[in-house]
C-alpha positions as CSV (number, residue, x, y, z in Angstrom):
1,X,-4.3,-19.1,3.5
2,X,-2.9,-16.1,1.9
3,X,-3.9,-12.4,1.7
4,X,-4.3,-13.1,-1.6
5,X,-6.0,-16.3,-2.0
6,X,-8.6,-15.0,0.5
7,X,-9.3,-12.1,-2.0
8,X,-9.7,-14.6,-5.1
9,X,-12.2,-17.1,-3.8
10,X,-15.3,-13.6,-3.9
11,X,-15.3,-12.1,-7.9
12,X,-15.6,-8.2,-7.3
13,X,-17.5,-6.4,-9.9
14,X,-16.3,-2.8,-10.5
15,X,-18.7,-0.6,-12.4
16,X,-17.7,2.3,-14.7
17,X,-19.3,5.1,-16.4
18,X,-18.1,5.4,-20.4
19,X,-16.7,9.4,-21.4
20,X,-15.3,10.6,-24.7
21,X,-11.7,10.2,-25.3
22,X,-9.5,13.5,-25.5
23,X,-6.2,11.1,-26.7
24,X,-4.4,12.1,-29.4
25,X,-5.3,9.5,-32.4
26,X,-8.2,8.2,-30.1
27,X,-11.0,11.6,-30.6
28,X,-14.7,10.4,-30.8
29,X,-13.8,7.1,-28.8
30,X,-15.0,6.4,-25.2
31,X,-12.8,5.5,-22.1
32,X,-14.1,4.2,-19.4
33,X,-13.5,5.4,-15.7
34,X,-14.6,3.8,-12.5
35,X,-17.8,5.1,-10.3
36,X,-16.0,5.6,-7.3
37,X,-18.4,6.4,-4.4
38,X,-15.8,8.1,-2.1
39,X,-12.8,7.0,-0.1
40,X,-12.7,4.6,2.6
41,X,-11.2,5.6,6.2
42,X,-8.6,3.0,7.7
43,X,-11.5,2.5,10.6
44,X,-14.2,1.5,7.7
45,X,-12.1,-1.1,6.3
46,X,-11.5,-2.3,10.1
47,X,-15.0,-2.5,10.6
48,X,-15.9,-4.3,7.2
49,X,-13.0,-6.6,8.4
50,X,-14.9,-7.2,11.9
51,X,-18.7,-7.7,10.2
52,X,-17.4,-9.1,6.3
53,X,-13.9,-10.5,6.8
54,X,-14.4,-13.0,9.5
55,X,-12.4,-10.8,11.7
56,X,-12.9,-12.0,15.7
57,X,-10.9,-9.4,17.8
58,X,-12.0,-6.4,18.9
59,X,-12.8,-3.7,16.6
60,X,-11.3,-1.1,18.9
61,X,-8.0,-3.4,19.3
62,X,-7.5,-3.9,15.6
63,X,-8.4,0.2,14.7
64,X,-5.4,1.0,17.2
65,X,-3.1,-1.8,15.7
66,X,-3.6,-0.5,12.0
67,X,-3.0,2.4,13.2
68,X,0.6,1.9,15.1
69,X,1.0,0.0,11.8
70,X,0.0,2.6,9.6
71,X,2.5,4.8,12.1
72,X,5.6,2.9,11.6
73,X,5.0,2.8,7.6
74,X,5.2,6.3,7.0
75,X,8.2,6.1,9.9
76,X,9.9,3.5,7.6
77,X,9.1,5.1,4.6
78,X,10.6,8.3,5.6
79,X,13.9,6.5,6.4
80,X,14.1,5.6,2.9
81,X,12.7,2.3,2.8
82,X,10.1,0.6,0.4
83,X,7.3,-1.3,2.1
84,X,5.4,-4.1,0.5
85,X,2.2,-4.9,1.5
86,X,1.6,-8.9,1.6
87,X,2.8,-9.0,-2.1
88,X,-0.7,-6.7,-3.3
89,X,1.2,-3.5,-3.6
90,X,4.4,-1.4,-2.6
91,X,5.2,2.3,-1.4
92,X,8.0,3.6,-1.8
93,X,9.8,7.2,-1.3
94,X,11.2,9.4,-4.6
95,X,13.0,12.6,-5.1
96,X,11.6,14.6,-8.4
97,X,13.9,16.9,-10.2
98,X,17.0,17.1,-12.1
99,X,20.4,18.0,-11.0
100,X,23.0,19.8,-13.4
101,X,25.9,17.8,-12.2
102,X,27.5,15.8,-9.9
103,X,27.8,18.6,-7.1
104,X,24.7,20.5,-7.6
105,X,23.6,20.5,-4.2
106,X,19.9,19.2,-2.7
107,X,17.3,21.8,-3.3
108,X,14.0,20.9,-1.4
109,X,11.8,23.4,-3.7
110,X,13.9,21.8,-7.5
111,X,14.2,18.0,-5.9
112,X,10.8,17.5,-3.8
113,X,10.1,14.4,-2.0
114,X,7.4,12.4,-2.9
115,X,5.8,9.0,-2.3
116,X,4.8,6.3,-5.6
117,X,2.6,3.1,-5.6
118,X,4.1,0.1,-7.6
119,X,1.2,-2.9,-8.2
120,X,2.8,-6.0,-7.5
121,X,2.1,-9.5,-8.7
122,X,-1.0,-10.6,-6.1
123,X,-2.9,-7.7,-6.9
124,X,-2.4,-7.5,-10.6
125,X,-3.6,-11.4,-10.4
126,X,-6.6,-10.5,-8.6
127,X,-7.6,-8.1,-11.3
128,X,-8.6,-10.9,-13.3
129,X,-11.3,-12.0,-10.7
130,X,-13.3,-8.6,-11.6
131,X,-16.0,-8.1,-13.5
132,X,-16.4,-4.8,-15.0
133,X,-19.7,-3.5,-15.8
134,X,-20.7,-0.9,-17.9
135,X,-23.4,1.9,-17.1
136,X,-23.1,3.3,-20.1
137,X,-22.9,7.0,-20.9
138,X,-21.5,9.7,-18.3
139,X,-24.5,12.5,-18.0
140,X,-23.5,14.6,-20.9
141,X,-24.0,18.0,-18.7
142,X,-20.0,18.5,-17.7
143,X,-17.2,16.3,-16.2
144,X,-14.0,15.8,-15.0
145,X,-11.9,13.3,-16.6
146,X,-8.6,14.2,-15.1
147,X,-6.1,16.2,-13.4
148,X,-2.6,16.1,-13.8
149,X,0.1,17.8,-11.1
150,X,2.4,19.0,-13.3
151,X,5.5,19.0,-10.4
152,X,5.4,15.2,-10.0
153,X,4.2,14.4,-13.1
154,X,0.9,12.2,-11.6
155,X,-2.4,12.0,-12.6
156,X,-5.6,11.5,-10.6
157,X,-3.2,11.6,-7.3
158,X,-1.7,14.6,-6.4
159,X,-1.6,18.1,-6.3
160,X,1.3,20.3,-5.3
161,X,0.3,23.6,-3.5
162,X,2.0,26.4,-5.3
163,X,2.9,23.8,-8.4
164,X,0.8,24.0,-11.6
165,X,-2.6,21.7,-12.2
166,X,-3.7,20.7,-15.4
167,X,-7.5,20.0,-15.4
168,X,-9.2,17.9,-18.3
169,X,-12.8,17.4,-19.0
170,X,-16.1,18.4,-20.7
171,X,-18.0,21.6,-20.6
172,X,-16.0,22.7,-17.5
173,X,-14.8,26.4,-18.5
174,X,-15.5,28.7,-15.5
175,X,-17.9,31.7,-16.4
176,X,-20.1,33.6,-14.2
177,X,-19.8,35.8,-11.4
178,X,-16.1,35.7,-10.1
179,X,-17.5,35.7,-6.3
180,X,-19.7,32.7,-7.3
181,X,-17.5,30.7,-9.6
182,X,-14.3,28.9,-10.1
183,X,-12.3,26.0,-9.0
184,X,-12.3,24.3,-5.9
185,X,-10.7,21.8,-3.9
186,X,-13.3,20.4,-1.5
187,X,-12.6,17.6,2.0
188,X,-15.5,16.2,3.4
189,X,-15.5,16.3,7.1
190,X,-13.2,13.5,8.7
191,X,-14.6,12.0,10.8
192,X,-18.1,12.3,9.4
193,X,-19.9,15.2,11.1
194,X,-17.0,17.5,11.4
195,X,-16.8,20.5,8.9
196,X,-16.2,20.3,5.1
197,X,-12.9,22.3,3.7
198,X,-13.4,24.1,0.8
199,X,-10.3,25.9,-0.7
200,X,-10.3,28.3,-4.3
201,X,-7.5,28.9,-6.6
202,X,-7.5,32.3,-6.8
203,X,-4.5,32.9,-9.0
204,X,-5.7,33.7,-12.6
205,X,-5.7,30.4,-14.7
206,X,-3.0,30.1,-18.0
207,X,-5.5,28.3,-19.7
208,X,-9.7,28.2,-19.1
209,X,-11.2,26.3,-21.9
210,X,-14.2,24.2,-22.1
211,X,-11.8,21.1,-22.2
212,X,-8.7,22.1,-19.9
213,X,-8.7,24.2,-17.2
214,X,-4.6,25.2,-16.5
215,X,-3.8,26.8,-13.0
216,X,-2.4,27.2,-10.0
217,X,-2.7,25.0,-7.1
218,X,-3.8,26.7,-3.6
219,X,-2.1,26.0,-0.5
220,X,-3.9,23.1,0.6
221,X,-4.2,21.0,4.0
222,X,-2.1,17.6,3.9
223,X,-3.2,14.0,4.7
224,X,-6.8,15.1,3.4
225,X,-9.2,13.5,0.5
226,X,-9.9,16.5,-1.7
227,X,-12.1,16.5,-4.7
228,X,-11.6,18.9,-7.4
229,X,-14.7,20.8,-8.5
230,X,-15.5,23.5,-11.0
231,X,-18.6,26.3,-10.6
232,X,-19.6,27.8,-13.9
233,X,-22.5,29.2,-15.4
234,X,-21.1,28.1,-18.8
235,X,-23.3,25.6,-20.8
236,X,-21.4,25.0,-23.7
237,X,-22.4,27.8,-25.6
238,X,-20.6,31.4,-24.5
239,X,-23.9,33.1,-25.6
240,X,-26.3,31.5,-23.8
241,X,-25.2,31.1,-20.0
242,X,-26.8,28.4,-17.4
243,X,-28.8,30.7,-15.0
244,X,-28.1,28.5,-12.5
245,X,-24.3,27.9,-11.2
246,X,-23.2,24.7,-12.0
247,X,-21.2,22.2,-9.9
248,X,-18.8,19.5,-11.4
249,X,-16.8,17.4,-9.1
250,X,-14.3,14.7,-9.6
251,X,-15.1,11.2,-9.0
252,X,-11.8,10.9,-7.8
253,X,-9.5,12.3,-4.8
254,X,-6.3,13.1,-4.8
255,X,-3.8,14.6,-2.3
256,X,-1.1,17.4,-1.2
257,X,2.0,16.4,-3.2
């Protein structure tokens, strides 16, 4: 049996949270985005696979294959190579930028490398064994809808330290106390228990509106989960400041470009 036929027999449900549209032609509409919990760790998805997915082996055997596996992707991928993942998905590398002509040479800050994911045909079938269920409203007290990196050109994926970030969402302006307030790029601890990352842009933002926040993005640590969150006092009203700081973080990660 296939990858892929294994995944079809179970319908997945996917539940999302409904916001207000901020596309052009598409104002007072609602989108809806998916309540993501948090990111699984390749050793969580091993262990699901040992106690959910009929997996036999040992646990510790199949974390340390993944992980030679895992290995000899990015390897592979470096060298230039796309690699397709049982027909569900592909990764491949890509070099950003323009060149003026035939010999304008490489520049590695104008013609960055970067890596894209491609859906292929198994996993765009299986999206028609989910169910999507609606929890209706997001809370109406501020949110992030998006955040696009501005060197590559992603949204909801990367950022690129140094590059410019483009932050969309409701009710996020930063006001308050400079020391107190601002945007931040937060990690978890990885592994669970070890201490959380918390990183502030500290370069002065081009554009700090209740809708879009536009800045620079800190150097940040690669091959970490980080979630982007805003600390303001502002409530929606510029006269009338929350006495309390608020915190509004992304339901989504993204990464180091």
């Amino acid at each position: 049996m296939s990858v892929i036929d294994d995944v079809e027999q179970v319908l997945h449900r996917i539940r999302v949270k409904l916001y207000p549209s901020h596309l052009p032609g598409k104002e007072g509409e609602l989108i809806a985005r998916t309540e993501n919990e948090r990111s699984l760790l390749s050793e969580e998805v091993c262990k699901s696979a040992k106690e959910r997915g009929g997996f036999t082996g040992s646990l510790d055997d199949l974390n340390e294959h993944v992980t030679i596996f895992l290995r000899e992707t990015a390897h592979q991928l470096c060298d230039g190579y796309e690699v397709n993942f049982g027909g569900l998905f592909a990764i491949y590398p890509n070099v950003g930028g323009v060149f003026a002509n035939e010999y304008d040479p490489v520049d590695k800050d104008k013609h960055k490398v970067n890596f894209r994911f491609r859906t292929l045909s198994g996993l765009r079938r299986l999206a028609d064994r989910i169910e999507v269920v609606s929890v209706g409203l997001a809370a109406a007290s501020g949110y992030i809808t998006e955040v696009s990196d501005v060197t590559t050109g992603l949204v909801n994926e990367t950022v690129t330290s140094g590059g410019i970030f483009m932050l969309t969402g409701n009710k996020i302006k930063v006001a308050g106390q400079p020391d107190q307030t601002g945007v931040f790029f937060f990690a978890p601890g990885s592994p669970p228990g070890s201490p959380d990352e918390s990183v502030k842009v500290t370069a002065n933002f081009a554009i700090n509106d209740p809708s879009q926040i536009v800045g620079t993005v800190p150097q940040l640590t690669a091959d970490k989960d980080w979630y982007i969150e805003v600390r303001t006092n502002y409530s929606g009203n510029s006269s009338n400041p929350l006495k309390e700081i608020r915190a509004i973080r992304s339901s989504f990660t993204v990464r180091q470009g």
